[in-house]
MIFI-329959 format. One record per residue (C-alpha): residue number from 0; residue in one letter; z, y, x. Coordinates in nm, 3 decimals. Example, Ala and Ser with C-alpha at 12.3 -4.5 7.8 and 13.67 -1.06 7.14 Angstrom:
<rs>
[0 "a" [0.780 -0.450 1.230]]
[1 "s" [0.714 -0.106 1.367]]
</rs>
This chain:
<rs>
[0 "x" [4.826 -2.379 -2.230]]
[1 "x" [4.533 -2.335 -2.010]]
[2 "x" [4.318 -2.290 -2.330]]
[3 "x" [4.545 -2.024 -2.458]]
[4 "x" [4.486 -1.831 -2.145]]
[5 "x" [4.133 -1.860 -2.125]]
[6 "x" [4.108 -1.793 -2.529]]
[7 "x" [4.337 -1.459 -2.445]]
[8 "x" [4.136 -1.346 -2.182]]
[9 "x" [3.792 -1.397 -2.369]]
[10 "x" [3.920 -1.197 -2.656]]
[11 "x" [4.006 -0.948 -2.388]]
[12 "x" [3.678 -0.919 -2.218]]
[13 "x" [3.519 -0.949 -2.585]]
[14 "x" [3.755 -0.602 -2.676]]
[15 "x" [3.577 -0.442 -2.367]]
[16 "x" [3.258 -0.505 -2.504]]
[17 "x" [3.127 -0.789 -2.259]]
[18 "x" [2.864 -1.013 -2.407]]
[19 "x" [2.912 -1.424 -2.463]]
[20 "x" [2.711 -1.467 -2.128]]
[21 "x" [2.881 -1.218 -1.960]]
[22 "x" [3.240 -1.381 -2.048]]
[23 "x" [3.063 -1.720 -1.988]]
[24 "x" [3.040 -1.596 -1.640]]
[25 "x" [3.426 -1.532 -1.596]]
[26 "x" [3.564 -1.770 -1.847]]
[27 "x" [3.415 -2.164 -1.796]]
[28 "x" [3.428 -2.279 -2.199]]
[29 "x" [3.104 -2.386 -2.416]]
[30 "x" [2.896 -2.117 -2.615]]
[31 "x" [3.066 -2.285 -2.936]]
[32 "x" [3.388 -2.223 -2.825]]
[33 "x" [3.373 -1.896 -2.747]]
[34 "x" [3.185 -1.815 -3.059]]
[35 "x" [3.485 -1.943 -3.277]]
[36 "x" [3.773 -1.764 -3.091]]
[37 "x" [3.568 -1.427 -3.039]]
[38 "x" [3.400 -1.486 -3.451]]
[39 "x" [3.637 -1.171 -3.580]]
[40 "x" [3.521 -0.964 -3.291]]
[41 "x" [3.163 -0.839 -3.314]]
[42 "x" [3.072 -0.574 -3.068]]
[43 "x" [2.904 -0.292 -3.253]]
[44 "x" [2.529 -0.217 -3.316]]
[45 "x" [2.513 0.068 -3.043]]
[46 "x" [2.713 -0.174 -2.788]]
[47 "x" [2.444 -0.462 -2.885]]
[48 "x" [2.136 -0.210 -2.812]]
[49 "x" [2.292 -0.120 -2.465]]
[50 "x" [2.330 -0.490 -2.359]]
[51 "x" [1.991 -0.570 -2.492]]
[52 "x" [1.833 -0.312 -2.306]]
[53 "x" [2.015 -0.360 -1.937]]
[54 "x" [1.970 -0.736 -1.963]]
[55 "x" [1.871 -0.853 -1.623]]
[56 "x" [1.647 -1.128 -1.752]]
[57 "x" [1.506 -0.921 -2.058]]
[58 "x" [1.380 -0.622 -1.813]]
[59 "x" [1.266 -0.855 -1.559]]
[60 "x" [1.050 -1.005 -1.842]]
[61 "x" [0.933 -0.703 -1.929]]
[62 "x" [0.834 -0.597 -1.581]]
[63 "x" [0.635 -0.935 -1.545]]
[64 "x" [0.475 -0.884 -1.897]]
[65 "x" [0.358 -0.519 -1.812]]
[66 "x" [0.241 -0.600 -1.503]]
[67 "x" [0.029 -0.872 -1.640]]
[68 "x" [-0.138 -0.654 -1.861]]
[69 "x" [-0.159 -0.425 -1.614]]
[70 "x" [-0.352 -0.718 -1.413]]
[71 "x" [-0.589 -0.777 -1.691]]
[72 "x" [-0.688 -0.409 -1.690]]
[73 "x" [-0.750 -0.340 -1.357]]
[74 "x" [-0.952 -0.696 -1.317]]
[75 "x" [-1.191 -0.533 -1.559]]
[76 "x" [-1.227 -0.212 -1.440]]
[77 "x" [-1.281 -0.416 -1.057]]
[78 "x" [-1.518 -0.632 -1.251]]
[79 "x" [-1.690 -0.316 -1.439]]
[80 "x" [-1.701 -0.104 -1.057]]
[81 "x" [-1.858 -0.430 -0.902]]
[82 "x" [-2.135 -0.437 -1.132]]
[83 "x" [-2.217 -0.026 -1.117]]
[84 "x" [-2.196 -0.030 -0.762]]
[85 "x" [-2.451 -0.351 -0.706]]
[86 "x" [-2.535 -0.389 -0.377]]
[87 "x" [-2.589 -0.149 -0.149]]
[88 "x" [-2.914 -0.059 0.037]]
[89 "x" [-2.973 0.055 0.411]]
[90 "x" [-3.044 0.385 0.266]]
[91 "x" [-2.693 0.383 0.030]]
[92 "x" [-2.516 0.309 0.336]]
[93 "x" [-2.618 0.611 0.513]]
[94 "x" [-2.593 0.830 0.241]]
[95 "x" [-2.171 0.707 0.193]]
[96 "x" [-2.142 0.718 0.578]]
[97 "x" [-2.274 1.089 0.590]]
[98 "x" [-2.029 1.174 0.353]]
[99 "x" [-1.747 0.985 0.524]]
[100 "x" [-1.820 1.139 0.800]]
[101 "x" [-1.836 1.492 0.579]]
[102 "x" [-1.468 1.401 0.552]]
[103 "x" [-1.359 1.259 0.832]]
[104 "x" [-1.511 1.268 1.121]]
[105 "x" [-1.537 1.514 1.404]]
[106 "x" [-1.763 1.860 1.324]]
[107 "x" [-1.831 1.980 1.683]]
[108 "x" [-2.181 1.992 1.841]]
[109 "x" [-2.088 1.772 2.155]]
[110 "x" [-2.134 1.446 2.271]]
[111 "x" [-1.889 1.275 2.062]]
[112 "x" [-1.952 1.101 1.724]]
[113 "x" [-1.577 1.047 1.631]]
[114 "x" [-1.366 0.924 1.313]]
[115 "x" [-0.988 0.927 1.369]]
[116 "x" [-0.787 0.759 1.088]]
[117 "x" [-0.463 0.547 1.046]]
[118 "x" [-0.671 0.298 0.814]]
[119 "x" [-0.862 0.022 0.961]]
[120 "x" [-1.098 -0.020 0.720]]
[121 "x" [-1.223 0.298 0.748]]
[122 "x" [-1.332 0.277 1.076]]
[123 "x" [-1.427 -0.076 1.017]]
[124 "x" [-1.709 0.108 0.755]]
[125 "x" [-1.757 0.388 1.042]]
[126 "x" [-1.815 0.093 1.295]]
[127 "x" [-2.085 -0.080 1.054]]
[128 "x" [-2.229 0.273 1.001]]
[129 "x" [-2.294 0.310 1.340]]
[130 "x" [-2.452 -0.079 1.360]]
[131 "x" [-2.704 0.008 1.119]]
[132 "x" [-2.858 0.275 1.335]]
[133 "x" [-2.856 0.044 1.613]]
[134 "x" [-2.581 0.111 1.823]]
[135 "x" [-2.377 -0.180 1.947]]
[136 "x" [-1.981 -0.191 1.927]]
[137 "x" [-2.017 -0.226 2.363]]
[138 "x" [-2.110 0.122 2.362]]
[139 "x" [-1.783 0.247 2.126]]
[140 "x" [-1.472 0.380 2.325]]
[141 "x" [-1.136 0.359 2.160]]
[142 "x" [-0.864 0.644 2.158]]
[143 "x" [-0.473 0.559 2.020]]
[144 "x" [-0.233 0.811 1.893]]
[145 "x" [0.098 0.643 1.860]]
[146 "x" [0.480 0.758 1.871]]
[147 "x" [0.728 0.715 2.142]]
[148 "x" [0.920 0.493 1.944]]
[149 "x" [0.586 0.220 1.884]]
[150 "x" [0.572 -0.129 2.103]]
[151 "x" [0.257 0.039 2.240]]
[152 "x" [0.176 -0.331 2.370]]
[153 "x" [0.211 -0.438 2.018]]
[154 "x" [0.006 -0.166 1.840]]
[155 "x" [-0.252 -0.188 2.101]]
[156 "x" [-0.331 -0.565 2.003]]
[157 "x" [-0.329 -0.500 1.634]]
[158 "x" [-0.633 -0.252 1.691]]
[159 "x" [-0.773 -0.455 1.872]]
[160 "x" [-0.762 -0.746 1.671]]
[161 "x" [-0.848 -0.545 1.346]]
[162 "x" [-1.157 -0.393 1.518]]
[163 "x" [-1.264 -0.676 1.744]]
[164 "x" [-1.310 -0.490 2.034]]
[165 "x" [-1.172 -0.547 2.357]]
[166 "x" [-0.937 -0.405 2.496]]
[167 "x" [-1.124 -0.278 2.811]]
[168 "x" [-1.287 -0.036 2.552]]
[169 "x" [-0.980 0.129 2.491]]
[170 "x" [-0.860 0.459 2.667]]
[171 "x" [-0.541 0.529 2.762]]
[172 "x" [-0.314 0.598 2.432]]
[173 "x" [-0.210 0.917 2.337]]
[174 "x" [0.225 0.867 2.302]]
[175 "x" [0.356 1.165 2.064]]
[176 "x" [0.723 1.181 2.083]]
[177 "x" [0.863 1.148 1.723]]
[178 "x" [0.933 1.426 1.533]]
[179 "x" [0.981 1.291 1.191]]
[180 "x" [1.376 1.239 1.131]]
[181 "x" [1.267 0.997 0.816]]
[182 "x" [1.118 0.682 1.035]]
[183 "x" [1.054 0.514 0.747]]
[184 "x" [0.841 0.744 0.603]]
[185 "x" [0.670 0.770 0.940]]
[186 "x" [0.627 0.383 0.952]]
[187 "x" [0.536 0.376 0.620]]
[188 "x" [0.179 0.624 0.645]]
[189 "x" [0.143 0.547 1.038]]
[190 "x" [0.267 0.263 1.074]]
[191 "x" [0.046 0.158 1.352]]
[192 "x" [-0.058 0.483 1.475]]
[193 "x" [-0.424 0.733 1.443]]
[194 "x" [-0.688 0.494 1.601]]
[195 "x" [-0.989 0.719 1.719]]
[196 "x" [-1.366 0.552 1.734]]
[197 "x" [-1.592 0.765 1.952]]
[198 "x" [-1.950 0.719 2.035]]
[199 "x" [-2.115 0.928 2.313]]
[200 "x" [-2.493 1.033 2.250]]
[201 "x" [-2.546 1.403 2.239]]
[202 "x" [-2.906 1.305 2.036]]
[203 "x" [-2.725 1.123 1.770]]
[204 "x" [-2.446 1.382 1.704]]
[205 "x" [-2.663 1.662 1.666]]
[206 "x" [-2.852 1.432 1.405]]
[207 "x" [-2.544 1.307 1.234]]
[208 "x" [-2.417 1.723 1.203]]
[209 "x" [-2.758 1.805 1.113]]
[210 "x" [-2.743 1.542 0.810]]
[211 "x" [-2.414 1.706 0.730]]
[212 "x" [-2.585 2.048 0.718]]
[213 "x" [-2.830 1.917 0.449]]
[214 "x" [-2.561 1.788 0.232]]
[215 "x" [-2.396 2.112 0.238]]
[216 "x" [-2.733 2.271 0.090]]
[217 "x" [-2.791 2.073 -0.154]]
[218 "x" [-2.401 2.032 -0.278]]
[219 "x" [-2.407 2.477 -0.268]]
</rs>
């Protein structure tokens, strides 16, 4: 009797076009017996293609197999970047920085040599740029941009931690209230705030702008 039922209701399920895992799911019999009660109903070739292509574990391999290959490519473009870059020399450095700094940093002739950005590595490159003419990280001063809504404590620490210098180089934060009604999209592109790096030396910005005046003539 409790065959019967379970045979009626797979032939059911079958009718609505449910696949033999699918009724496996609802109905607990073997793949052979459900392949001899549901043997005079075959789903059709347009249902088959539409279970094929939404099956969980068929599109999750395929997601895994793309993004292998998509692995393998980048790995040799990485591995064919690595090997035109080479290493760089004092002088390469200088020449990326200027143009960083074309970019990003601040264009005013006063006595600040600044980069603001909301990626650390950036300013960890800014920070080395600055080494390489000699100028210690003691001498940097540190300026935060956050939103009312940030553990200012919390963001505070990760800049420090990410730049390795110490807190008593750090002004006052600058707290924005939050304007952006998506705070997930906010999170998601500031998530810990615009970190500022400044450098005071009147002599060294004027060279640094100066640098960036040559690059403009020879880029007309």
């Amino acid at each position: 009797m409790v065959k019967r039922k379970e045979k009626i209701l797979a032939i059911k399920l079958r009718k609505e076009g449910k696949s033999y895992s699918q009724i496996q799911g609802i109905v607990k019999v073997s793949k052979g017996t459900l392949s001899d009660w549901l043997k005079n109903y075959p789903l059709s070739r347009e249902r088959l293609i539409k279970l094929r292509d939404k099956n969980p574990k068929r599109i999750e391999n395929y997601r895994n197999t793309c993004q292998k290959r998509r692995g393998k490519i980048l790995k040799e473009v990485y591995n064919k970047v690595k090997k035109d870059i080479g290493k760089f020399s004092k002088r390469d450095l200088f020449i990326a920085g200027l143009f960083m700094y074309w970019g990003e940093g601040t264009k005013t002739f006063n006595t600040a040599t600044s980069i603001s950005n909301t990626d650390p590595a950036v300013l960890k490159l800014f920070i080395k740029w600055l080494n390489d003419f000699g100028i210690d990280k003691k001498s940097l001063r540190i300026k935060l941009h956050l939103y009312s809504d940030m553990n200012i404590k919390k963001e505070t620490k990760f800049w420090v931690d990410e730049l390795s210098i110490p807190i008593s180089q750090f002004r006052n934060p600058y707290i924005k209230k939050n304007e952006f009604k998506d705070i997930t999209y906010r999170k998601g592109k500031f998530g810990h705030g615009t970190c500022n790096v400044l450098f005071y030396n009147r002599q060294f910005n004027d060279y640094i702008l100066t640098g960036l005046v040559r690059l403009q003539e020879i880029f007309k």
